[in-house]
C-alpha positions as CSV (number, residue, x, y, z in Angstrom):
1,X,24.4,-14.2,-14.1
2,X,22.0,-16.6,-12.3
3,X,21.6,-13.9,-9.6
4,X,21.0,-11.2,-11.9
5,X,18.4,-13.4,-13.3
6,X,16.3,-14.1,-10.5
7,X,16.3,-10.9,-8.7
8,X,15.2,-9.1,-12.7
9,X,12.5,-11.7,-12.8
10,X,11.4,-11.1,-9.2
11,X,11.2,-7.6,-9.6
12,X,8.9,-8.0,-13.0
13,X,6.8,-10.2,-11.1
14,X,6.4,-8.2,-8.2
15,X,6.3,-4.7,-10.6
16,X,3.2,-6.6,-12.5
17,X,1.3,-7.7,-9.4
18,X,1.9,-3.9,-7.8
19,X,0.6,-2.1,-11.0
20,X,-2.6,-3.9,-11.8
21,X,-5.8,-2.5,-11.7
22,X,-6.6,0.2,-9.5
23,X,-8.7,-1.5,-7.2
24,X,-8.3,-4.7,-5.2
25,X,-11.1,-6.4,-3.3
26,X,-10.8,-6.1,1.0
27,X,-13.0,-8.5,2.1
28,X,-16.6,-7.6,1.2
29,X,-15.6,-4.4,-0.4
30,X,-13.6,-3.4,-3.0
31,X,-10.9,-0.2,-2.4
32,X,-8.5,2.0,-4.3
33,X,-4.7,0.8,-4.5
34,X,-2.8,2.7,-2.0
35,X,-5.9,3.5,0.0
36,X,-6.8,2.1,3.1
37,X,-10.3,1.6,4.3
38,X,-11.5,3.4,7.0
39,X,-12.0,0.4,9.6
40,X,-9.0,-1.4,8.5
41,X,-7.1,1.7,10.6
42,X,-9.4,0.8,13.6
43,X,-8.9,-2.8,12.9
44,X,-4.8,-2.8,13.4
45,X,-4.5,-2.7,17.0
46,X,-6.0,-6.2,17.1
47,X,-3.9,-7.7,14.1
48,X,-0.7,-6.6,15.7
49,X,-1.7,-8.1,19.0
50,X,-2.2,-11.5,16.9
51,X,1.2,-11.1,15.1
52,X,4.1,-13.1,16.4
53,X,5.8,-10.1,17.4
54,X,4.8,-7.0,19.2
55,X,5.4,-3.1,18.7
56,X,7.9,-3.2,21.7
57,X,9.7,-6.1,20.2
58,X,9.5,-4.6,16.6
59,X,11.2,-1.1,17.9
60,X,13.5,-3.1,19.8
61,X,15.1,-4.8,16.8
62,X,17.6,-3.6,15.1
63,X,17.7,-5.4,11.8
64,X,20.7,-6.9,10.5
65,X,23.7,-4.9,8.9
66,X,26.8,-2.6,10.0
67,X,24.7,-0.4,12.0
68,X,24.7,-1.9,15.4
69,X,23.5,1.1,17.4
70,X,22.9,5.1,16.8
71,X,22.3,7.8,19.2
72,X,20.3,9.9,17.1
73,X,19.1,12.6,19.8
74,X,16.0,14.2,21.3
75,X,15.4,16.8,18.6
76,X,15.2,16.9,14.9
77,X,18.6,18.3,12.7
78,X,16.6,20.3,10.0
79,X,19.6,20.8,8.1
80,X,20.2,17.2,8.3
81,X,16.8,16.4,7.6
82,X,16.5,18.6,4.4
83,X,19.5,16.6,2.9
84,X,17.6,13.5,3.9
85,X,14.4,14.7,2.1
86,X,16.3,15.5,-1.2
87,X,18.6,12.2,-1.3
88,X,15.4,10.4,-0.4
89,X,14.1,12.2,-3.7
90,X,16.8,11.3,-6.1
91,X,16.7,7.9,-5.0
92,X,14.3,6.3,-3.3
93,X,10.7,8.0,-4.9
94,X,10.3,5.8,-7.8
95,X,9.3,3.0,-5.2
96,X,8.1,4.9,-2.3
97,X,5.8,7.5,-1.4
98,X,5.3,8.7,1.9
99,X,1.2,8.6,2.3
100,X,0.3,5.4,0.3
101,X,1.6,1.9,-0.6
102,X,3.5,2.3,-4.2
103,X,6.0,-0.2,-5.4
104,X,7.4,-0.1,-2.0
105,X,5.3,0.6,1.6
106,X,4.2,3.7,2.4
107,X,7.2,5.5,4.6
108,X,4.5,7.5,6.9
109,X,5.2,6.6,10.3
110,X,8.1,4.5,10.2
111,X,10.2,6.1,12.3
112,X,7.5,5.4,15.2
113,X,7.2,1.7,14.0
114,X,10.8,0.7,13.6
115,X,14.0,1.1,15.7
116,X,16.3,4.1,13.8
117,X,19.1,1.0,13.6
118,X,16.4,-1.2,11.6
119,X,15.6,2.0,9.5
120,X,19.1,2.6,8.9
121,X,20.1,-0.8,7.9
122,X,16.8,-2.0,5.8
123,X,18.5,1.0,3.5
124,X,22.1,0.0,3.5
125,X,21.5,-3.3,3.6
126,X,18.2,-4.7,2.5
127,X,19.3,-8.3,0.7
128,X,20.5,-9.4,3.8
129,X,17.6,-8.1,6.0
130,X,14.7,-9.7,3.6
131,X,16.8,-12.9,4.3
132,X,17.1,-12.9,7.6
133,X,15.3,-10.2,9.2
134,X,12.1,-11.6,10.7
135,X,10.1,-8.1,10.6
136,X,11.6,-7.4,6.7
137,X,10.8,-10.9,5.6
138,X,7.0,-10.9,7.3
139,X,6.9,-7.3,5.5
140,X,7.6,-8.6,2.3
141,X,5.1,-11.3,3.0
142,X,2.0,-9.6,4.2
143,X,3.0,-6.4,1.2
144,X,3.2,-8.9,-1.7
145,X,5.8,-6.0,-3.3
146,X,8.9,-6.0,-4.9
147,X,12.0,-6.9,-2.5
148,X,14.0,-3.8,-1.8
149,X,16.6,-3.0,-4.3
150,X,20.6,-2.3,-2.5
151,X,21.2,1.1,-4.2
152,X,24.5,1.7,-2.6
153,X,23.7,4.4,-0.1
154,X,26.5,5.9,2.1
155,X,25.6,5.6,5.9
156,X,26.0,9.1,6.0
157,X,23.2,9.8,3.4
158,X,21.1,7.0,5.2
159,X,21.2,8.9,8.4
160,X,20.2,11.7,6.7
161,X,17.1,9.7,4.8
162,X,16.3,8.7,8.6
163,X,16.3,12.0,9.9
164,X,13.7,13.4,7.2
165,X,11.6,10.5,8.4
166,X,11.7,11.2,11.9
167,X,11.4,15.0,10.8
168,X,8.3,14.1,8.4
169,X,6.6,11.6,11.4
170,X,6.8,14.4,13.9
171,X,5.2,17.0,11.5
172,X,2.4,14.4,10.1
């Protein structure tokens, strides 16, 4: 009962700090919620390079949870894929979007960002990863959202969610 009480309470917290206002201030100027200013884009490269890990090291890992490698192919399964979109639909869209920071990160682009074993096991296994995952804990950290709730997806549906992503990066 202790459990359920902390993770309700840090979800409430983190739902109120994600839903106020619609505008935060970034340093001198003040921007939309979910929208990013145009020379923060241009200004990544050089926070990334000052983070203690590096793309390379970031696609290398592959998170922490049953799926210890995946072979996922050169090309995109549509069919696959459109599963992927519509599980992703039914459960995943009340915290994510795919173009802008919601309850949850925007999904745009994660499939170039992250290693598909990372991807695969931040779904099916996300306590664990925000415990002990360095890249899902600094995440959480730099995001200020709500932690990642487990909601019991097959790792047959997750490869499908991973596919639509991989399909969705290659199109966007």
């Amino acid at each position: 009962m202790k459990s359920f009480t902390k993770i309700s309470f840090v979800f409430l917290i983190s739902l109120l700090l994600a839903c106020g206002g619609n505008e935060e201030k970034k340093g001198n100027k003040k921007v939309k919620i979910g929208q990013q200013p145009k020379t923060e884009k241009k200004a990544e490269p050089a926070k990334k390079s000052t983070s203690t890990t590096s793309a390379e090291e970031d696609l290398a890992n592959l998170g922490i949870g049953p799926i210890k490698s995946l072979d996922i192919g050169e090309g995109i399964d549509k069919k696959l894929a459109n599963r992927g979109q519509e599980v992703f639909g039914n459960l995943c869209t009340a915290c994510h979007k795919m173009e802008k920071k919601y309850v949850g990160p925007s999904i745009s682009g994660v499939s170039e960002r992250r290693s598909p074993e990372w991807i695969m096991n931040m779904i099916m296994n996300p306590e664990e990863m925000i415990k002990k995952d360095p890249i899902a804990k600094r995440l959480l950290m730099e995001s200020n959202m709500a932690v990642m709730a487990n909601q019991n997806v097959s790792e047959e549906d997750t490869r499908a969610i991973l596919e639509y992503f991989r399909e969705y990066d290659k199109n966007n």
